[in-house]
VMD Tcl script that draws the C-alpha trace (Angstrom):
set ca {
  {-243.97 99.58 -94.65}
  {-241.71 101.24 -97.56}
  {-238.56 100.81 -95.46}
  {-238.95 96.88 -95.61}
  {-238.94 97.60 -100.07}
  {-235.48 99.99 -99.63}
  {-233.57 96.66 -98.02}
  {-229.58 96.30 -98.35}
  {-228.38 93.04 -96.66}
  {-224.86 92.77 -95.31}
  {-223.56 89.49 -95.19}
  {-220.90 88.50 -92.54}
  {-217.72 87.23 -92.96}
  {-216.83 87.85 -89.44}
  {-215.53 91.27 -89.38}
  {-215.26 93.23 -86.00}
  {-216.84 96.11 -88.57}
  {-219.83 94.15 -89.40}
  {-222.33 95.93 -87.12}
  {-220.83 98.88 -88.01}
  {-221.27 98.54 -92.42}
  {-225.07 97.98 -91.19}
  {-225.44 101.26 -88.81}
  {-223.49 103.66 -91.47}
  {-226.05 102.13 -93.79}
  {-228.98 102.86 -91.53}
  {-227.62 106.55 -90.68}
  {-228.56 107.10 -94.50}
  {-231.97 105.93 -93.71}
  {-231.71 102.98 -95.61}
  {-232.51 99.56 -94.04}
  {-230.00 96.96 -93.67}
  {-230.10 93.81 -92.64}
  {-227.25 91.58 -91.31}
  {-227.02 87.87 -92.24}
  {-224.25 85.13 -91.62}
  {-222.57 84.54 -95.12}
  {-223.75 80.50 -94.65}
  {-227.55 81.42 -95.59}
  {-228.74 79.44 -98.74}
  {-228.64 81.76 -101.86}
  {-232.75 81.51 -101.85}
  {-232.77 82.82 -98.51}
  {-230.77 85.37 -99.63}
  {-233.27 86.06 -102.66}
  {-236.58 86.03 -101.02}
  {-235.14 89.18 -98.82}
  {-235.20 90.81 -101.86}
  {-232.60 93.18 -101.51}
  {-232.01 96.48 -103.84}
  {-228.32 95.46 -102.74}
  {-225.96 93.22 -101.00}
  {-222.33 94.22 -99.09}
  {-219.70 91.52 -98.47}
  {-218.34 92.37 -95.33}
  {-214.18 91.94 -94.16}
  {-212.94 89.13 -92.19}
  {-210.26 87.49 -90.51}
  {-209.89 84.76 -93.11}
  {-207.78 83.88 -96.36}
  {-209.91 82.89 -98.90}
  {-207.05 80.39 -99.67}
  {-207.45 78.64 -96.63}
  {-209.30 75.31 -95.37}
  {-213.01 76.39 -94.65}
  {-212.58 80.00 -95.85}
  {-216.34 81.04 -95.53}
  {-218.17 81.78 -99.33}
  {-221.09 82.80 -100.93}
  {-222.25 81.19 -104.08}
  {-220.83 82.23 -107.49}
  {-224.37 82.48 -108.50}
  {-225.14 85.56 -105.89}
  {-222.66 87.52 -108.56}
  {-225.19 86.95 -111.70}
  {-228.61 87.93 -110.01}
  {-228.07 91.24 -111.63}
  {-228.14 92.91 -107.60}
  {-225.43 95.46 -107.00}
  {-222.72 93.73 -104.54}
  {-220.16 95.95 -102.48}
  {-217.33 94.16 -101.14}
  {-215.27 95.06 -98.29}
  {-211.76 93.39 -97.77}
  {-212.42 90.15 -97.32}
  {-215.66 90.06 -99.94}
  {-213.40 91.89 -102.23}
  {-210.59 88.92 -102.06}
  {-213.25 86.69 -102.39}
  {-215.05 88.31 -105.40}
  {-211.77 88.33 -106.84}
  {-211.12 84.73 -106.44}
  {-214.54 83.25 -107.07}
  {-214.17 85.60 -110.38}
  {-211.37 84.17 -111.71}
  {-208.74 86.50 -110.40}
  {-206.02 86.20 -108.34}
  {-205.17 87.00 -104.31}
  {-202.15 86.57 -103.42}
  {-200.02 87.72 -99.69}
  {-198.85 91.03 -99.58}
  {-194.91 91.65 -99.26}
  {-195.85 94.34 -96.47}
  {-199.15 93.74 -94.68}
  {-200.94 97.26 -94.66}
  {-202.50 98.17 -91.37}
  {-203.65 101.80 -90.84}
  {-204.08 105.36 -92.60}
  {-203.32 104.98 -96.29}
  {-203.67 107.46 -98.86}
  {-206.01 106.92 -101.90}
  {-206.12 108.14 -105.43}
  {-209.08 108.08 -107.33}
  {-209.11 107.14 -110.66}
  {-212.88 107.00 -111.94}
  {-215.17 109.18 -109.73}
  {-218.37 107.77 -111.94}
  {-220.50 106.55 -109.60}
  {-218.87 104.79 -105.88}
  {-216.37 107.76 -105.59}
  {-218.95 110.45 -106.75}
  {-217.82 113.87 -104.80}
  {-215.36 112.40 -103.05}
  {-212.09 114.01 -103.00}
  {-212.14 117.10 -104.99}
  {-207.93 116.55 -105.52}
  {-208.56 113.43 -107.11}
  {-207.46 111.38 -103.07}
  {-208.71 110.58 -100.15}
  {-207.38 109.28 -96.58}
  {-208.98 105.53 -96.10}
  {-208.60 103.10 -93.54}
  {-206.93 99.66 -94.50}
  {-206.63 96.54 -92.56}
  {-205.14 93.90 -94.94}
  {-202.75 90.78 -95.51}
  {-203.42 89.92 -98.19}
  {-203.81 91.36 -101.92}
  {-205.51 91.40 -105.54}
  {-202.70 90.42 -107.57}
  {-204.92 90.02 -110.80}
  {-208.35 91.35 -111.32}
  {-210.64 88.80 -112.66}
  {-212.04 89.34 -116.14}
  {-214.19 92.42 -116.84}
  {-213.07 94.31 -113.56}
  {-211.11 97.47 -113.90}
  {-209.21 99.38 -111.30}
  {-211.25 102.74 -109.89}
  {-208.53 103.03 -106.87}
  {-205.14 102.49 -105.81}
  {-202.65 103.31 -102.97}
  {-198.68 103.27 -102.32}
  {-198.90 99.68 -101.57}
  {-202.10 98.37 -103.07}
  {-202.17 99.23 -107.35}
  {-206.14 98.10 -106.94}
  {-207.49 98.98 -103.72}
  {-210.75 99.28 -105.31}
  {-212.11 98.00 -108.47}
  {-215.61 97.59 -109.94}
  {-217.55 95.31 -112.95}
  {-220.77 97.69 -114.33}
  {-222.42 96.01 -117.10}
  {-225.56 94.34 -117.97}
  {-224.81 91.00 -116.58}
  {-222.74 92.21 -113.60}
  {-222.91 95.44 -110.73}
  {-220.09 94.70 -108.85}
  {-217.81 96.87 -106.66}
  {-215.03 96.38 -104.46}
  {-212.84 98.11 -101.65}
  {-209.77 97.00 -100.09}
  {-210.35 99.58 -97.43}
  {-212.67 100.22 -94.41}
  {-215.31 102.74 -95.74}
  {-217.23 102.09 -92.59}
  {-214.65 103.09 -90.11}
  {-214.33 106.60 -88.65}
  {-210.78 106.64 -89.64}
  {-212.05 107.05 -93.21}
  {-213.59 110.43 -93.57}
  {-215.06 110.05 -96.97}
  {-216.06 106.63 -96.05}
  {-220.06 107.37 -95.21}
  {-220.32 109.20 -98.83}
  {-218.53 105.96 -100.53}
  {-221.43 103.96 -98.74}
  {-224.47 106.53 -99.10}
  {-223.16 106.43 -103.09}
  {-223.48 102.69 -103.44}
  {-226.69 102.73 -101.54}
  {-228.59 105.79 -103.48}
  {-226.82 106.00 -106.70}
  {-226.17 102.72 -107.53}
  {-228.55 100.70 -105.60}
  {-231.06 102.87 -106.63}
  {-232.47 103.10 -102.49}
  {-234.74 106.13 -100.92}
  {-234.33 107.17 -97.41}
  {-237.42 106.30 -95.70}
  {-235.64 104.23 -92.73}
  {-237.26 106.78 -89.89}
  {-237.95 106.18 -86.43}
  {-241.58 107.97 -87.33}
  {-241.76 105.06 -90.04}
  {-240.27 102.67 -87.72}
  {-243.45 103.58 -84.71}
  {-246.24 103.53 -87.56}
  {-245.47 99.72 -88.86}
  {-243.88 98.64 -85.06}
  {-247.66 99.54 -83.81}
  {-249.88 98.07 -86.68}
  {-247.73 95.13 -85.75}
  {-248.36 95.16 -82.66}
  {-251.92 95.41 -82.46}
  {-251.94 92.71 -85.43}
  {-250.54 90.33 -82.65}
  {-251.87 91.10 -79.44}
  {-255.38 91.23 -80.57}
  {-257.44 91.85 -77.31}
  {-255.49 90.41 -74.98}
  {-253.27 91.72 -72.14}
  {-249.63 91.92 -72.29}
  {-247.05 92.35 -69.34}
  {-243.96 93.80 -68.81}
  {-240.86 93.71 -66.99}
  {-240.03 97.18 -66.25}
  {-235.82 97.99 -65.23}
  {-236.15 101.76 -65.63}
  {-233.42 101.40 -68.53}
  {-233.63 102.61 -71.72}
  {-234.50 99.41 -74.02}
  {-237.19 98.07 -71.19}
  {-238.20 101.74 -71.24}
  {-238.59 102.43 -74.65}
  {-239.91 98.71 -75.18}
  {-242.73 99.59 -72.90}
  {-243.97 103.02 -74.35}
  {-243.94 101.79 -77.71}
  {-246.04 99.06 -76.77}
  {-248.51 101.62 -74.52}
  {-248.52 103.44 -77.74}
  {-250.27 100.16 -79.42}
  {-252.45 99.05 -77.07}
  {-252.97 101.06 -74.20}
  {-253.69 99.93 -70.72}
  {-253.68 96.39 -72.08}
  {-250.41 96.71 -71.19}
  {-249.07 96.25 -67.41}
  {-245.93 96.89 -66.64}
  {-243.80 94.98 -63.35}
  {-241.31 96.71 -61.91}
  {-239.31 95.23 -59.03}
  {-237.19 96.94 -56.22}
  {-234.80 94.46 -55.23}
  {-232.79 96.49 -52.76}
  {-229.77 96.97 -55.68}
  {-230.67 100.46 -57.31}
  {-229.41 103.29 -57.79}
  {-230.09 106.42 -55.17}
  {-233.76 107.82 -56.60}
  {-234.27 104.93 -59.57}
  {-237.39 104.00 -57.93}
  {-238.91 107.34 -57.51}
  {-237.68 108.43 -61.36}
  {-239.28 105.24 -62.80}
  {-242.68 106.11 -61.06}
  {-242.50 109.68 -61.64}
  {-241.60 109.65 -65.95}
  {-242.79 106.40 -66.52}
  {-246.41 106.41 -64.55}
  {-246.99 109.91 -64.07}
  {-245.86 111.63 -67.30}
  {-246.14 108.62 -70.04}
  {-249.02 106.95 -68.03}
  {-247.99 103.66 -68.16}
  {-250.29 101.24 -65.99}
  {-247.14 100.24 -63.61}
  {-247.18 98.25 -60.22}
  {-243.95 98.13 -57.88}
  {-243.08 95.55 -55.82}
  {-240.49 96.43 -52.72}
  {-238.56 93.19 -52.19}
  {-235.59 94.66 -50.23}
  {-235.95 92.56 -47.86}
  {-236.16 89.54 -49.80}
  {-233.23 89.80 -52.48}
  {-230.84 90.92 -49.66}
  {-231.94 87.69 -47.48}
  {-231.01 85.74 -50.55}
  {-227.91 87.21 -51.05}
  {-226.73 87.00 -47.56}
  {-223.24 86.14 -47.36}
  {-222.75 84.97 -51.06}
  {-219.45 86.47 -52.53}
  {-219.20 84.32 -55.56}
  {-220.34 86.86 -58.42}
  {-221.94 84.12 -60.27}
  {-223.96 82.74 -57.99}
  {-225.22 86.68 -56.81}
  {-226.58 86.68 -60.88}
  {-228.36 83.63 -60.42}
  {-229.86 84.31 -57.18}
  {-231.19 87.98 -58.24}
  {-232.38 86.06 -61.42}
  {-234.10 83.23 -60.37}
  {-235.94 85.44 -57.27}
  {-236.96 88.18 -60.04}
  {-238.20 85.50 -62.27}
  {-240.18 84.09 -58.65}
  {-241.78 87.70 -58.17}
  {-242.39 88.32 -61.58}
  {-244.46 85.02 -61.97}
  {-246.04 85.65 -58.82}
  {-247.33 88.89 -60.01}
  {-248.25 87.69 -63.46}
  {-250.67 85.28 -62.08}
  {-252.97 87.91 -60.30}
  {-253.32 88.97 -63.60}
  {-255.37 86.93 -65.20}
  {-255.25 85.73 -69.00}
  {-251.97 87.15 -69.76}
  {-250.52 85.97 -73.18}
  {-247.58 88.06 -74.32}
  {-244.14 89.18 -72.07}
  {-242.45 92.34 -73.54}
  {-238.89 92.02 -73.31}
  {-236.61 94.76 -74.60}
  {-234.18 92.48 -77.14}
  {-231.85 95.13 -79.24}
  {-230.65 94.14 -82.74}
  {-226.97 93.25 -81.35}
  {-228.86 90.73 -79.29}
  {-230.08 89.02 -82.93}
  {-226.99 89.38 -84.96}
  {-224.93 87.36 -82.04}
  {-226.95 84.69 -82.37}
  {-227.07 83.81 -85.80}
  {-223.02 85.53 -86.83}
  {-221.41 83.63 -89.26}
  {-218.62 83.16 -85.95}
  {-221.37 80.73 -83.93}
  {-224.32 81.92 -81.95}
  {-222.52 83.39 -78.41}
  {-222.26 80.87 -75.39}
  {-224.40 82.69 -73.57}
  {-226.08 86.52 -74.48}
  {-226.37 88.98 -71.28}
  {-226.68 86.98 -68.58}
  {-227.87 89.81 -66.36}
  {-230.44 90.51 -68.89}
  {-233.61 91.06 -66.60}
  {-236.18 88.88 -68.60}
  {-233.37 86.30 -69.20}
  {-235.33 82.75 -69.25}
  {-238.80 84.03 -68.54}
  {-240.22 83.05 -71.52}
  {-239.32 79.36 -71.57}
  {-240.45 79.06 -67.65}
  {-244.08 80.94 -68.31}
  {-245.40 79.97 -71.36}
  {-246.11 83.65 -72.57}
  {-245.28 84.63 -76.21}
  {-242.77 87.27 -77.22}
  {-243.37 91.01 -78.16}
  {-239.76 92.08 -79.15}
  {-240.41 95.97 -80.76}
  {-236.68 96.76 -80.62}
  {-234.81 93.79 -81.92}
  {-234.75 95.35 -85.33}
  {-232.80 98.33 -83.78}
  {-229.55 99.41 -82.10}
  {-229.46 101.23 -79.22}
  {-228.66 104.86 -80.93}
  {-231.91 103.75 -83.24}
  {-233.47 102.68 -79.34}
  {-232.85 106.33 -78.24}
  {-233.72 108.20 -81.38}
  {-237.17 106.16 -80.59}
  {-237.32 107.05 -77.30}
  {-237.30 110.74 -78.55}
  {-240.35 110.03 -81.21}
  {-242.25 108.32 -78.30}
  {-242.02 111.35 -76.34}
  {-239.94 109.71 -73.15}
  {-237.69 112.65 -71.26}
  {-234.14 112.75 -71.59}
  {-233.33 111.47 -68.49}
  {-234.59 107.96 -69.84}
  {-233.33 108.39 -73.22}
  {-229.36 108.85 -72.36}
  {-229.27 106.98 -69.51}
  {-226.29 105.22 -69.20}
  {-226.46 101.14 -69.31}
  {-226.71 99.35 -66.01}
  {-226.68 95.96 -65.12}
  {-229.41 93.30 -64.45}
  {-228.26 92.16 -60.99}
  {-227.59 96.38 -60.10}
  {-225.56 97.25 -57.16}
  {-225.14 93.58 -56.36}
  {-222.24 93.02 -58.68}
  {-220.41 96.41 -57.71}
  {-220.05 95.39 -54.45}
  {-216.73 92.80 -54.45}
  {-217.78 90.27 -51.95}
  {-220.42 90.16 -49.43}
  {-223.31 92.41 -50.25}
  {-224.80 93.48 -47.34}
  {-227.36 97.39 -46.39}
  {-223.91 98.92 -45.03}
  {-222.16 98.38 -48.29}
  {-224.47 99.05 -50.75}
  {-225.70 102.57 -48.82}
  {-221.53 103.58 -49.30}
  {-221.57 102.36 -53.06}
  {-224.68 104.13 -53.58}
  {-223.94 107.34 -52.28}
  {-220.36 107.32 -53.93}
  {-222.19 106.13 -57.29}
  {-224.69 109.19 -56.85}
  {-221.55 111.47 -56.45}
  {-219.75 110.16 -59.59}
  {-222.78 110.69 -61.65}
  {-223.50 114.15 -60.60}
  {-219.81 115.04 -60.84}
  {-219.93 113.59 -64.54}
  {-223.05 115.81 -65.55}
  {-221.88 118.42 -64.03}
  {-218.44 118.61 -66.32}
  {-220.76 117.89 -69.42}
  {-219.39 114.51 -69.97}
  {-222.49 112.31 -69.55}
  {-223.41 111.57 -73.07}
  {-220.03 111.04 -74.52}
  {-219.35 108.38 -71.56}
  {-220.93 105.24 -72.55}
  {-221.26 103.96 -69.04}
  {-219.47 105.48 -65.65}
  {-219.62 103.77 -62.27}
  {-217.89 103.06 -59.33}
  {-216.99 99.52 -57.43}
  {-216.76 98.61 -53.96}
  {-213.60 96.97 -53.22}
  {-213.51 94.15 -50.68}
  {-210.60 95.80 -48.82}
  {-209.30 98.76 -46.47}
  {-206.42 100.49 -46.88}
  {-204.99 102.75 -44.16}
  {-205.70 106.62 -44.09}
  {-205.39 109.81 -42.01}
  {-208.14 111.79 -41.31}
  {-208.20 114.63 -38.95}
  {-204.63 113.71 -37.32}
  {-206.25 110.39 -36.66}
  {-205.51 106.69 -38.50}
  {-208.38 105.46 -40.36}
  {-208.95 102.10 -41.71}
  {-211.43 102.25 -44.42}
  {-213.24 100.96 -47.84}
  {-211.69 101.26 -51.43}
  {-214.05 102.84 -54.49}
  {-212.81 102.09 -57.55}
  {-214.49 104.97 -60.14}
  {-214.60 102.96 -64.07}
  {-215.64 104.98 -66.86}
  {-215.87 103.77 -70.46}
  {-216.36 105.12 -74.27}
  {-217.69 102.83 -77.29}
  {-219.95 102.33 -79.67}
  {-222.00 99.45 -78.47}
  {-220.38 98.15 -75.44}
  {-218.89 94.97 -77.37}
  {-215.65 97.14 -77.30}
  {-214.44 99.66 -74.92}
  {-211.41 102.28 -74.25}
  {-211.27 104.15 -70.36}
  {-212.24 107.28 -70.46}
  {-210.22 110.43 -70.42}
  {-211.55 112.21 -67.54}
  {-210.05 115.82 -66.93}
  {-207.72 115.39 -63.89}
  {-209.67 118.25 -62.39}
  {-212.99 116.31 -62.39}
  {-211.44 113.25 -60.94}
  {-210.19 114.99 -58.37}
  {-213.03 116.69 -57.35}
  {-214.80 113.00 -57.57}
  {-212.27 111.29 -55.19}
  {-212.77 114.63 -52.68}
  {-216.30 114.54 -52.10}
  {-216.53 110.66 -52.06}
  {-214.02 110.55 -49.42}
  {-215.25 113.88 -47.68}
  {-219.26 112.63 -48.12}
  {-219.67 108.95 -48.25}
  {-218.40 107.84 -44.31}
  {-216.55 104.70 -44.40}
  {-214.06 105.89 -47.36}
  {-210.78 106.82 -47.59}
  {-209.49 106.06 -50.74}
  {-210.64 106.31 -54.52}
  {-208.68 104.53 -57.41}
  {-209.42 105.18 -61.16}
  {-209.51 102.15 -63.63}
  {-207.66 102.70 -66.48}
  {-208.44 99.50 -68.36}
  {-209.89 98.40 -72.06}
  {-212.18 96.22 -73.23}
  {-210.41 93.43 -73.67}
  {-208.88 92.38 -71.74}
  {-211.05 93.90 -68.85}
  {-214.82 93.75 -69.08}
  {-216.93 96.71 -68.10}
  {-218.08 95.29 -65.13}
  {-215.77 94.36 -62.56}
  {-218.12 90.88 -61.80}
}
mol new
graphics top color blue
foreach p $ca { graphics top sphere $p radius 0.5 }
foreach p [lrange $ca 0 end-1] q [lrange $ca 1 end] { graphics top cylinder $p $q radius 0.2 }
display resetview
C-alpha cells in the first residue's frame, strides 16, 4: 500500500499532454493521479499529495472562464510544478504579469540554464538544453519572490521557481513531458524525488499485492464472472482476478462468427490450458451472422453485436447461480475521459464488449485495471505470468470483423477479410514490426475493381491494409511500412486470398481519420 503514500496529482487544464505528465511520472515509479482542475481545494487535500503539477492548456488565463485553481493551493506548503498554462496562471494568480507574445513560439527551442539547484539538477552539462515549447502567450513580470532559473531566445523566463518556507513553487514554459525534450524525464524525476521528496515504489509487483487484498476484501465468498474477448485488458483483467480468488471466478467467452483466423483456439489454449482459468465458450456463429444479415449501416452492426452479446452473456450468467460481481477490463484513459476538466466524452468505446452490462444485470463492478494504462496493463500481464502473445497483442475492436467488412457482412466476406487479415499479420511479424505498430489491419471494401489474372479479366474485391503508431490510440500517425514488406503483403493477399485483386494502403492520421474505417 506504500505507493498510495508516494502520490503526485496532476491537475488538468486541458492539455493534449495531460495523460502524458502522469505516465512520465509513473515511468519513475511514482504514482500520479489525474484530476480536472474544477475539484474543490479539500478534495484536493484529502489526496494528500507529496506534490501537485499544473498541467498546459489551450486557454488564456486572461480570458472569460479561463479554468483556475484556488490561490490558497499555492500556501499549503506542497511543492507545485507548472507547465505552460499552470505557469501563466501561477504567474497571474501571484501577482505577476502574462502578457501575448510578439512571436508565438511553437517547436524546438534552445534553453540555458541558469540555477541547476534542484529542477535542473544534471541536466545539461554546457549549462543548455533542447526543450519543447508550445506557447502564445508570455511571463512579462514574475510575481513577487520568483526568480528566473531559465530562459530562451524568445522567452527571458521560460522557467522560474519560489523556494522558501511559505512557498515550493516551480514553473516551465516548456513541455518537459514531451519526447521532443530529451532532458525532459530528468526535469520531472527531479521535481518528483528531489524536491517532492517521493520513493519509487509504483511496481506492477506492488500494484498485484494491494490489487488482490482488494480484491478478496470485496468479493468475499462469492462468485464473480467474466466477459472474456481474448484481448489484452479483458485478459489481464481476468488473471489478476484468478490470481485473487481462484475458480470463483468464471470466465464467458463468446464466438460470434467475427474473429480473427485461430482467436478461438489461442484463447482456449493460453487462457484455459496454461493460466487455468475456469472458461466456457459459447459458438454463436450462427446467431450473430443471422442478426446481421443484410445490415450495412455500421452503427446499427455495433448495436446488434452488442445487444445479442449482452443476450448470451445474461443467458449464461443465469445458469450460474448467485453471481454478484462482472469483471470488466476499464483502463485508466477510460477514467480520466470521464471526469477531464474538457466534459466527460459523449460516449466512451462504444464497441467496448461489457458496454451497458452492468446497468441491465444488476451485478457490481470489479475494475483491477482502471488505475492503469495500457503499457502499465502489459507490464502486468508480464508479472501475472500471461505469454507474449496476449501481452502485445495488438487492439481489436468489440464488434471484430463485423466493422472491417464495408457493407453487408456475410461467411463469403468475412472468410476473404480473414484470410487477408491473417496474411498482414504474419507479414508484419515476420519484418519485426509488430510491437512498434500500435494496431495493423486490413478492410474489406464494398467494391470491385477490374484486374488481369492469367491473360484473363477479373472482377474482384478491394483490401484496404491500415496500419497505425501512437501512444494510446487517442492520436495516431500511418505507419511507415518498408515498401518491400508492403509489397510482399499486397502479393500474397492477391496470390492467396481468392476473390482479390487489388490491395490499397491507407495513408491517413488520426484526425481526421479514425483507426477504424466504421
Amino acid at each position: 500500500m506504500e505507493f498510495w503514500h508516494n502520490r503526485i496529482l496532476v491537475l488538468d487544464f486541458g492539455s493534449q499532454y495531460t495523460q502524458l505528465i502522469a505516465r512520465r511520472i509513473r515511468e519513475a515509479q511514482v504514482y500520479s493521479q489525474i484530476l480536472p482542475c474544477t475539484v474543490p481545494l479539500a478534495t484536493i487535500l484529502a489526496y494528500r499529495p507529496q506534490g501537485i503539477v499544473l498541467s498546459g492548456g489551450p486557454s488564456s488565463v486572461y480570458a472569460k472562464k479561463a479554468p483556475s485553481v484556488p490561490k490558497e493551493l499555492f500556501d499549503q506548503g506542497i511543492p507545485i510544478l507548472g507547465i505552460c498554462y499552470g505557469m501563466q496562471l501561477v504567474t497571474h494568480l501571484s501577482g505577476g504579469e502574462v502578457t501575448k507574445s510578439k512571436h508565438r513560439e511553437y517547436g524546438r527551442a534552445d534553453l540555458t540554464i541558469d540555477d541547476k539547484s534542484d529542477l535542473f539538477k544534471d541536466i545539461g552539462k554546457d549549462g543548455s538544453t533542447v526543450v519543447w515549447m508550445s506557447h502564445g502567450d508570455r511571463i512579462e513580470r514574475m510575481p513577487p519572490g520568483f526568480r528566473s532559473i531559465a530562459h530562451t531566445a524568445n522567452s527571458p523566463i521560460a522557467a522560474m521557481k519560489r523556494d522558501d518556507r511559505k512557498r515550493r513553487i516551480y514553473c516551465l514554459q516548456f513541455h518537459p513531458e514531451v519526447v521532443h525534450t530529451p532532458d525532459g524525464t530528468k526535469i520531472l524525476r527531479n521535481f518528483v524525488y528531489e524536491i517532492c521528496g517521493c520513493k519509487p515504489t509504483w511496481t506492477m509487483q506492488s500494484y498485484v499485492d494491494t490489487a488482490v487484498q482488494q480484491i478478496r476484501e470485496q468479493v468475499g465468498k462469492e462468485r464473480v464472472i467474466c466477459a472474456l474477448s481474448g484481448g489484452v485488458d479483458s485478459s489481464v483483467a481476468a488473471a489478476l482476478t484468478h490470481r485473487a480468488i481462484g475458480d470463483q471466478l468464471t470466465c464467458i467467452f463468446v464466438d460470434n462468427g467475427l474473429l480473427r483466423a485461430g482467436e478461438r483456439d489461442q484463447v482456449q489454449k493460453t487462457l484455459a490450458s496454461q493460466i487455468h482459468l475456469n472458461l466456457r465458450i459459447l459458438d454463436r456463429t450462427n446467431q450473430f451472422l443471422a442478426g446481421l444479415k443484410n445490415v450495412i449501416d455500421p452503427e446499427r452492426k455495433r448495436k446488434i453485436i452488442g445487444r445479442q452479446f449482452i443476450e448470451n452473456f445474461e443467458e449464461e450468467s443465469r445458469k450460474l447461480k448467485g453471481v454478484k460481481y462482472l469483471v470488466q477490463g476499464t483502463l485508466y484513459p477510460d477514467v480520466i475521459e470521464s471526469v477531464s476538466f474538457k466534459g466527460p466524452s459523449a460516449t466512451i468505446k462504444t464497441h467496448h464488449n461489457v458496454g451497458g452490462l452492468p446497468a441491465r444485470m444488476k451485478l457490481k463492478l470489479i475494475e483491477p485495471l482502471r488505475e492503469l494504462f495500457k503499457d502499465e496493463v502489459r507490464v502486468l500481464g508480464k508479472e501475472l505470468g500471461l505469454p507474449d502473445e496476449i501481452v502485445w497483442r495488438q487492439p481489436f475492436p468489440g464488434p471484430g470483423l463485423a466493422i472491417r467488412v464495408l457493407g453487408a457482412v456475410t461467411k463469403e466476406r468475412l472468410a476473404i477479410l480473414r484470410a487477408a487479415e491473417s496474411i498482414l499479420d504474419q507479414e508484419i511479424r515476420a519484418a519485426g514490426l509488430y510491437r512498434e505498430i500500435w494496431q495493423s489491419l486490413a478492410v474489406l471494401l464494398p467494391i470491385r475493381t477490374v484486374g488481369v489474372m492469367g491473360d484473363q479479366r477479373t472482377y474482384e474485391y478491394v483490401i484496404a491494409i491500415r496500419a497505425v503508431t501512437s501512444l494510446d490510440g487517442m492520436t495516431a500517425d500511418w505507419a511507415k511500412i518498408p515498401n518491400d514488406v508492403l509489397g510482399k503483403m499486397s502479393n500474397r493477399i492477391i496470390n492467396e486470398v481468392k476473390g482479390v485483386n487489388r490491395v490499397v494502403y491507407d495513408i491517413s492520421s488520426k484526425p481526421p481519420a479514425t483507426i477504424e474505417w466504421e
